[in-house]
N, C-alpha and C positions, 0 to 999 in steps of 0.2 A: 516578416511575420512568421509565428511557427508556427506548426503544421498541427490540423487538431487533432485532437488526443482525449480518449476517452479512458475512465478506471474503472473496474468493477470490483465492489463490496461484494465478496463471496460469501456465501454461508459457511464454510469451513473456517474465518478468518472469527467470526461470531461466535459460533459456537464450539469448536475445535480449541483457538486460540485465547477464549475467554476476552476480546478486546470488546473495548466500550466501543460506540460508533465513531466518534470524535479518533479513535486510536488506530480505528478499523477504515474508516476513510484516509487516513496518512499513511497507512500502512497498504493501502491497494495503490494508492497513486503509486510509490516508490516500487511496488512487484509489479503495477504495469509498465513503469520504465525500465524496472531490469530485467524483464522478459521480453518488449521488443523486440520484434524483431526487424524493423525498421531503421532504429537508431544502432549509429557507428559508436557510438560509447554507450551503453546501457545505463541505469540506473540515473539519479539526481544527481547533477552537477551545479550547483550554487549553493549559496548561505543560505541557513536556517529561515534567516529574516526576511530571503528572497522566497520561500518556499511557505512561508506562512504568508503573505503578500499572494501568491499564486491560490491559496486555497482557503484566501478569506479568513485569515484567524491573527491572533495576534503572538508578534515574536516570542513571549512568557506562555504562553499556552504551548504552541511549536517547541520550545526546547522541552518543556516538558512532556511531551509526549514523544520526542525522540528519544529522551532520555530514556522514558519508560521501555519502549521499543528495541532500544539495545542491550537496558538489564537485561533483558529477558532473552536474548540475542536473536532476536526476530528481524535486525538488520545490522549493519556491520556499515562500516566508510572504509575507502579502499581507494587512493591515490585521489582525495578532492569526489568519491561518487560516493551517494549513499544508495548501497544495494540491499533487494529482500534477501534473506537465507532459505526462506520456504517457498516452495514453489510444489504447491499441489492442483495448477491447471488439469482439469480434468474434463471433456467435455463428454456425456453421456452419448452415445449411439443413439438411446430414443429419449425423446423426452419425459422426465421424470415429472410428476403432481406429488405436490408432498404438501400436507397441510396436517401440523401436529395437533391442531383442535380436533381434528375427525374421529382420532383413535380412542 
């Protein structure tokens, strides 16, 4: 069994990157595999079809939002892995409230 694993949707990936959620969820899962620092090979290592199968979608939705994902070169494949290219982990010193309704 593999070990769990968690992704997080940033706000930088939404707002910065302009990705829809559906783009921005495939797109954090693959930046928290290629930032592990747990795993001996970083990034996604299987088929599309296995990786749409992992995140509950279907194989034609999955290529198309990879596909998107790499026009745009916000990921790259590199010997069989698909890796992120951006990597803006940032984590605050204090915690920040940001709520753009208040302003």
């Amino acid at each position: 069994m593999a070990k769990p694993f968690f992704f997080v949707i940033q706000s930088w990936m939404l707002e910065d990157m302009k990705l829809s959620l559906s783009d921005a969820a495939v797109y954090a899962y693959i930046h928290g595999l290629t930032n592990s620092k747990e795993l001996e090979n970083p990034g996604w290592h299987g088929s599309v079809r296995r990786l749409a199968t992992v995140l509950h979608t279907s194989p034609s939705t999955m290529n198309d939002i990879i596909k998107r994902l790499k026009s745009k070169a916000y990921i790259r494949a590199v010997n069989g892995f698909i890796l992120s290219n951006i990597n803006r982990d940032v984590t605050p010193k204090t915690p920040i409230a940001r709520n753009p309704d208040n302003h």
